[in-house]
C-alpha positions as CSV (number, residue, x, y, z in Angstrom):
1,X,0.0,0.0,0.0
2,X,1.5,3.1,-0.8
3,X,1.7,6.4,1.2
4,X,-1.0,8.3,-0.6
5,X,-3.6,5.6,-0.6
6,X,-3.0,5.1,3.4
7,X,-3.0,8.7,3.8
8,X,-6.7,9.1,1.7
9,X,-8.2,5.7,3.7
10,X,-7.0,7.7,7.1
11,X,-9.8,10.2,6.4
12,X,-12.6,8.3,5.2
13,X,-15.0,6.7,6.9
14,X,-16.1,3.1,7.3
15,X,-19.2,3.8,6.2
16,X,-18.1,5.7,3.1
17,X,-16.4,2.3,2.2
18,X,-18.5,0.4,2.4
19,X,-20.8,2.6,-0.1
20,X,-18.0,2.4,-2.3
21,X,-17.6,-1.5,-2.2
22,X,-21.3,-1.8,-2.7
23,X,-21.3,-0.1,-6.3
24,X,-18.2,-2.8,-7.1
25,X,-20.9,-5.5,-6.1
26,X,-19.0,-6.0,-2.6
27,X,-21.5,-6.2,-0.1
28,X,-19.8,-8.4,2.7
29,X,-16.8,-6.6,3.9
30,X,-17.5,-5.3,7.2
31,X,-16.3,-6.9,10.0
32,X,-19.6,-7.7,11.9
33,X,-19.7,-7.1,15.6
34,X,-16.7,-5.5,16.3
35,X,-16.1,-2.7,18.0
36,X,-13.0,-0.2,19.0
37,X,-11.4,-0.4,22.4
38,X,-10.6,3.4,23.5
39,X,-11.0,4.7,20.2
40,X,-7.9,6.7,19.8
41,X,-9.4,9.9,17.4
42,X,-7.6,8.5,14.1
43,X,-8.5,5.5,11.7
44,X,-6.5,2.3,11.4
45,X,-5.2,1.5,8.5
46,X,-3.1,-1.2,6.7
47,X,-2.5,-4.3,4.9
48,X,-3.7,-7.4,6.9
49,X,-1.9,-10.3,8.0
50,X,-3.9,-13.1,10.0
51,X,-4.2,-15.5,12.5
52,X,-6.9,-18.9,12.4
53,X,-8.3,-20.2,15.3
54,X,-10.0,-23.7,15.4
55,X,-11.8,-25.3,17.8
56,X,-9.8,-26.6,20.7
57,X,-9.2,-30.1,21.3
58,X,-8.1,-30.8,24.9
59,X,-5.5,-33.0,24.6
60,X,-3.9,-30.7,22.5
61,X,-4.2,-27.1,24.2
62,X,-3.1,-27.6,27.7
63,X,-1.3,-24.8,29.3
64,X,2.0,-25.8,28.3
65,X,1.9,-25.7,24.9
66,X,2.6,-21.8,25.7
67,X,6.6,-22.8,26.1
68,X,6.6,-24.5,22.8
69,X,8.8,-21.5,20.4
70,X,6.4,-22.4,17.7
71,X,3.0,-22.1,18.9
72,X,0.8,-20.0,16.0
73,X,-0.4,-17.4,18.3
74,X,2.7,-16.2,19.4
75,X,4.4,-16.5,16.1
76,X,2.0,-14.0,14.7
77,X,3.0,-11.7,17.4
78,X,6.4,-11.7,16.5
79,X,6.3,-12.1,12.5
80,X,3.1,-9.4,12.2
81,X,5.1,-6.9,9.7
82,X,5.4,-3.6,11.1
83,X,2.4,-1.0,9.6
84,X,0.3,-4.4,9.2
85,X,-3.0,-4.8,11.0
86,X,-3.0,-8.4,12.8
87,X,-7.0,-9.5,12.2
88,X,-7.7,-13.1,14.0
89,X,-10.8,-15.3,13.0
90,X,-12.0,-16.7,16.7
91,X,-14.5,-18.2,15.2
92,X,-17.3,-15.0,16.5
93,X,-16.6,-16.3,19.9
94,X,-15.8,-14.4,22.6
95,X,-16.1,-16.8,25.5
96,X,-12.2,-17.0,25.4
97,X,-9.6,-14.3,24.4
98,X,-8.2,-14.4,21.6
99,X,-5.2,-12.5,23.1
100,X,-4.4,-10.3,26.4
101,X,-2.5,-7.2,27.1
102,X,1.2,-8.8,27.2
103,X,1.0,-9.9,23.4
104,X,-1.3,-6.9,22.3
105,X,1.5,-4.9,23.5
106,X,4.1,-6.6,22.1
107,X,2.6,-6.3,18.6
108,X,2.3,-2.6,19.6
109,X,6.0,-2.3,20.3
110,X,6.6,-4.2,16.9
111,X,5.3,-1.6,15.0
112,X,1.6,-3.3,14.4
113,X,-0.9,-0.8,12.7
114,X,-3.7,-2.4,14.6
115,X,-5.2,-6.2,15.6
116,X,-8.8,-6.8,15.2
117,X,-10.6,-10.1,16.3
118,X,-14.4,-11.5,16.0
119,X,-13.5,-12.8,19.5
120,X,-12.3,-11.2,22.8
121,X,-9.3,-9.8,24.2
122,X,-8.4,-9.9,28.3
123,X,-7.3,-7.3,30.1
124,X,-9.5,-5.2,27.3
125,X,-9.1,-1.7,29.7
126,X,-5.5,-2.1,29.6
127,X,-6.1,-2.9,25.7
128,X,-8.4,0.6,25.4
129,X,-5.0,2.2,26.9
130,X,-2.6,1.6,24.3
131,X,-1.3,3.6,21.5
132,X,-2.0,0.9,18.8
133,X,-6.0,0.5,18.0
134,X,-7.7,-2.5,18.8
135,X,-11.2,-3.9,18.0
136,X,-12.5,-6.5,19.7
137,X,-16.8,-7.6,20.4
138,X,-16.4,-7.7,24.3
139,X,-13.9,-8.9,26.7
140,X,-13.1,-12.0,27.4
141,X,-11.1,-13.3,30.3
142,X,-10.7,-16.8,30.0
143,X,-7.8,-18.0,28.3
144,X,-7.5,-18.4,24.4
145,X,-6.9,-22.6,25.1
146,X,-10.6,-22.7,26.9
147,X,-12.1,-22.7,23.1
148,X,-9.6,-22.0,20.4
149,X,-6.6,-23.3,19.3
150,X,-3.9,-20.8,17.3
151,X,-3.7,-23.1,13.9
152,X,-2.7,-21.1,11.1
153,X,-0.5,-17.9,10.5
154,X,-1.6,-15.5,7.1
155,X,-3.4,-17.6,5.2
156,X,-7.5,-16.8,4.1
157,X,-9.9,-16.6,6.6
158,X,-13.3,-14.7,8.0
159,X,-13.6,-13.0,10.9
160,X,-17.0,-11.4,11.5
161,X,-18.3,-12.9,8.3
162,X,-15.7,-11.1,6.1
163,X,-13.6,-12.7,3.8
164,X,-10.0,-11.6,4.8
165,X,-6.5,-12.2,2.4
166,X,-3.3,-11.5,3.5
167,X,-2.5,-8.4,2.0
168,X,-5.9,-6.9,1.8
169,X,-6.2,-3.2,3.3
170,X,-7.9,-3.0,6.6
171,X,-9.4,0.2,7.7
172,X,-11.5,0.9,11.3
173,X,-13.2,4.1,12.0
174,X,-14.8,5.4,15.4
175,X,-17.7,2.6,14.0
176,X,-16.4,-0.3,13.0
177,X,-14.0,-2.2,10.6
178,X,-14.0,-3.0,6.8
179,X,-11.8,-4.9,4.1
180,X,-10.8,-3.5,1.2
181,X,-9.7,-6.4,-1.4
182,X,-5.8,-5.2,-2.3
183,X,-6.2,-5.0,-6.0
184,X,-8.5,-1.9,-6.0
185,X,-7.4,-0.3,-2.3
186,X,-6.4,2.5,-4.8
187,X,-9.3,3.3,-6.4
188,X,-11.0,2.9,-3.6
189,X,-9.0,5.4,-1.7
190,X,-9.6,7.7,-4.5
191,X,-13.4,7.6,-4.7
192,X,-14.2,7.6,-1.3
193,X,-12.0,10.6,-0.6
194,X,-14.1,12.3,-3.2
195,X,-17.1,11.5,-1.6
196,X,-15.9,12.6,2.0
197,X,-15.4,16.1,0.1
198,X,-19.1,15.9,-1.0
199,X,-20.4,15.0,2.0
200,X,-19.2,17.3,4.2
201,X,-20.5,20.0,1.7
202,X,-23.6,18.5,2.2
203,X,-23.6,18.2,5.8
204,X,-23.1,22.0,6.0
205,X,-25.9,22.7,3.4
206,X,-28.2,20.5,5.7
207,X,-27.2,22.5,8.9
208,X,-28.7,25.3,6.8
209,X,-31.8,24.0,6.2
210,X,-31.7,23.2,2.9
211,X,-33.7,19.8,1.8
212,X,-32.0,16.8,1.3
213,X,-34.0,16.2,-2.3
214,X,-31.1,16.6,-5.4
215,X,-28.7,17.3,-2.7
216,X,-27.9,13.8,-1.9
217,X,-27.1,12.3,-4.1
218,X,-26.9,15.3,-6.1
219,X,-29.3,15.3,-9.2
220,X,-30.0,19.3,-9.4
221,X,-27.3,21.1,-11.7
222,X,-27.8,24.4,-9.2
223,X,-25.8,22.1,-5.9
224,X,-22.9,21.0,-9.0
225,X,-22.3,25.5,-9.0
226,X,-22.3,25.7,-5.5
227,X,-20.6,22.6,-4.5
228,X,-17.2,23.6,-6.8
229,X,-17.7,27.3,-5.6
230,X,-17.8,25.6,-1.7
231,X,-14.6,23.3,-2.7
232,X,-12.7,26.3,-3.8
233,X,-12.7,28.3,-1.0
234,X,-12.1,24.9,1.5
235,X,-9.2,24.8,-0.7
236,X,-10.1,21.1,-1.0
């Protein structure tokens, strides 16, 4: 992803997105059910990288397999590329966390652009602290081993009902989170920052009263005038 694109997704919204996705016949990219922890004022954006979980078996997930130097879940951790956004697939189940504060920072300190999961996290208020955004559906304090088991590292998966690729752009908002396939992130970028413009030129004419009829979306030639009049002294 290059500079410009990141730069344009930073000041879009979700929402906008996922207009945008919708008129390229995309209509499953949001992450469902997740929300930000201490929403830090700025979007996250960048390419993802991912983590599978499958269900646990109990033989297999007792508390030692933590020491093993290979173990999937703390791989990711420490492979995630910095500017990436870690996104896990727990499987919409939040009944154990898919990670706590210790590895959360970690990733953080790695240089992480974000981590999302359709699971938990534990220790979320330490989480809704950090630097790095996070988006989880609810905390969770039992231990990722209870359910899940770490299986796969960057490979396809959903989390939240999305179809996720390693390498597709991730972006959260104040709202929620949304996938942008990787081959059009650019043109993407570049519609939706349009739009943003327009919007906020029609969020200002609706302040003032004026009807939202050939406004949005814009159908009356006389809103064209006084939109590019508007745009020229924003300097936008």
């Amino acid at each position: 992803m290059n500079q410009v694109t990141r730069d344009k997704l930073m000041g879009v919204s979700v929402a906008t997105l996922a207009s945008v996705l919708y008129k390229r016949g995309l209509r499953n990219q949001v992450i469902q059910g997740v929300h930000p922890l201490g929403w830090k004022g700025k979007n996250m954006v960048g390419p993802a990288f991912t983590l599978r979980y499958m269900p646990a078996r109990e033989d297999r997930n007792p508390m030692t397999v933590f020491r093993n130097a290979d173990h999937p879940q703390r791989v990711a951790i420490e492979t995630c590329p910095p500017g990436a956004v870690l996104v896990m697939d727990s499987r919409k189940q939040a009944n154990a966390a898919s990670a706590g504060d210790i590895l959360i920072t970690r990733l953080m300190m790695r240089g992480a652009a974000g981590v999302v999961t359709d699971g938990g996290f534990r220790d979320a208020a330490t989480i809704a602290e950090l630097e790095m955004p996070a988006y989880h559906t609810r905390p969770s304090s039992p231990t990722n081993l209870t359910n899940n088991e770490a299986i796969a590292i960057n490979e396809p998966i959903g989390c939240g009902d999305a179809p996720v690729f390693p390498g597709d752009i991730i972006v959260g908002d104040a709202d929620c989170v949304i996938v942008i396939p990787a081959e059009i992130a650019d043109e993407c970028a570049d519609e939706a920052a349009e739009m943003t413009v327009y919007e906020d030129f029609v969020i200002e004419k609706v302040k003032a009263g004026t009807p939202i009829i050939g406004l949005y979306p814009q159908t009356k030639a006389e809103f064209a005038g006084e939109f590019a009049a508007w745009r020229k002294s924003q300097n936008r």
